[in-house]
N, C-alpha and C positions, 0 to 999 in steps of 0.2 A: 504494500500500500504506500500511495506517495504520502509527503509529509509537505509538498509543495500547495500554497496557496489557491485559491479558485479564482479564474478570470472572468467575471460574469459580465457581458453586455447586455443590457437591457436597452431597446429601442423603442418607438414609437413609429408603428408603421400604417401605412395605408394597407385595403386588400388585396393591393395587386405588387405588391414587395416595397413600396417606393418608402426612405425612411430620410430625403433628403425634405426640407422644407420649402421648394421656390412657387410652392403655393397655398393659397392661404386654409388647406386643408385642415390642417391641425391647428386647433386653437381650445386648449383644455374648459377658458372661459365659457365656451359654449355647453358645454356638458352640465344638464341640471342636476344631476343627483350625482357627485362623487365619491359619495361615503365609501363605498367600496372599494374603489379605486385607492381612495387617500389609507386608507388601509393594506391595501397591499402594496402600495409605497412606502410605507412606514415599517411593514417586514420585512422588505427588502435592506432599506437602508440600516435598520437595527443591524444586519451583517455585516454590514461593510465596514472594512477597518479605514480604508484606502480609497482612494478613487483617480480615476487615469484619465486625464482628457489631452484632446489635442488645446491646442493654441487657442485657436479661433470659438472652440467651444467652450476652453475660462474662461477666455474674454469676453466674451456674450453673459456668462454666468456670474462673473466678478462685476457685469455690470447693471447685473440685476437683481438677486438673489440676497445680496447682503442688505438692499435699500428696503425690502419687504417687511411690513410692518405686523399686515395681517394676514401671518402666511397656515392655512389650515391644514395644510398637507405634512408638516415638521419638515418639507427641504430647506428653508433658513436657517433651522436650526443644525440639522445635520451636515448643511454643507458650511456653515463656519467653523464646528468641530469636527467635522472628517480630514484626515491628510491627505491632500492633494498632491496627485504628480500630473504635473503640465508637459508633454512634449513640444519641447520648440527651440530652435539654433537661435532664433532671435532675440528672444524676449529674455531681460536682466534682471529685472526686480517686478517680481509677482502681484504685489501690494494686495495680498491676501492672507492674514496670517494661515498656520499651517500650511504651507505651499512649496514645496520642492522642484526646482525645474528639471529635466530630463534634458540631458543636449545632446547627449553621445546616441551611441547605436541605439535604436527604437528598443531590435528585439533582445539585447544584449540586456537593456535596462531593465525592460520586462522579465526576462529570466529572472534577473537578480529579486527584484521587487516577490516576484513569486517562493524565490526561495525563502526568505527570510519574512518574519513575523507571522501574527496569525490575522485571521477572519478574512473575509472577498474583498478583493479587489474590482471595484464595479466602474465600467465605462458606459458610456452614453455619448450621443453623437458623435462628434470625432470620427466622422466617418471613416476616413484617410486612414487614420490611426488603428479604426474598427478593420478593415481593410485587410490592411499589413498583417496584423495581431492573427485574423482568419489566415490569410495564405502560408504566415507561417505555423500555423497548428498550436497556437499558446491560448485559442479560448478557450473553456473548461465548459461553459453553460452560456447559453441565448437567452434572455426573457425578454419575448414583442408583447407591447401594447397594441395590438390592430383596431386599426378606425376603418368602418363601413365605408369607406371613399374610394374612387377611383382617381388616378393622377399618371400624365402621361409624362410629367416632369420631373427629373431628381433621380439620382443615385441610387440603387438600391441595394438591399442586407450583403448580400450576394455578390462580392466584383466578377464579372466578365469571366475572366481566366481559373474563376474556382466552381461554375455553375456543370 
């Protein structure tokens, strides 16, 4: 039995795979009843010791996520206390506490991160990143959110070359 970490991606997808956002299909605010949902967000995050994004998806989340006042879901709260790993060659100072940047090798880092400490390491969006992680064999567990929509735009779970 391994003793290595668990890489969990959770996404948010449409039903026809697409989990990129260049349309305005996804919008949680629209959703009337979440109770359920914000529950099994709240078990998810309860595991997670770690969390792995790319660049562009802290920075989307550093610049929202902390301003939340009335957040009923617990991700404000969990994402100021969870440790962050940012992948990015560019970016110097996080201005997030708990926040590590990653600049070396993606999957080098990953291994490492896996090996050491306990509970999941959970990614989300970071496509790019989600990508990589897939081609080279280091996710351990998927969890999609699927929305009833159809979208003919955007990226999806799945790159090209692993389908």
């Amino acid at each position: 039995m391994s003793s290595s970490r668990q890489l969990v991606v959770t996404e948010n997808m449409s039903a026809n795979g697409v989990i990129e956002f260049l349309d305005s299909w996804f919008d949680p605010g629209d959703q009337t009843d979440t109770a359920d949902l914000n529950e099994v967000m709240r078990e998810q995050m309860a595991g997670e010791s770690a969390l792995l994004l790319g660049r562009q998806t802290f920075e989307d989340f550093r610049g929202y996520w902390p301003l939340q006042t009335d957040d009923e879901t617990g991700s404000t709260e969990h994402l100021n206390r969870v440790h962050k790993y940012v992948v990015s060659s560019t970016l110097t100072d996080p201005q997030w506490e708990n926040t590590t940047i990653l600049s070396g090798s993606l999957i080098e880092e990953v291994r490492s991160l896996k090996a050491t400490g306990t509970g999941e390491i959970g990614i989300t969006g970071s496509i790019s990143v989600v990508h990589a992680l897939l081609a080279a064999d280091l996710v351990d567990q998927v969890r999609l959110f699927v929305y009833p929509v159809l979208t003919s735009r955007g990226r999806n779970l799945v790159p090209r070359g692993l389908r």
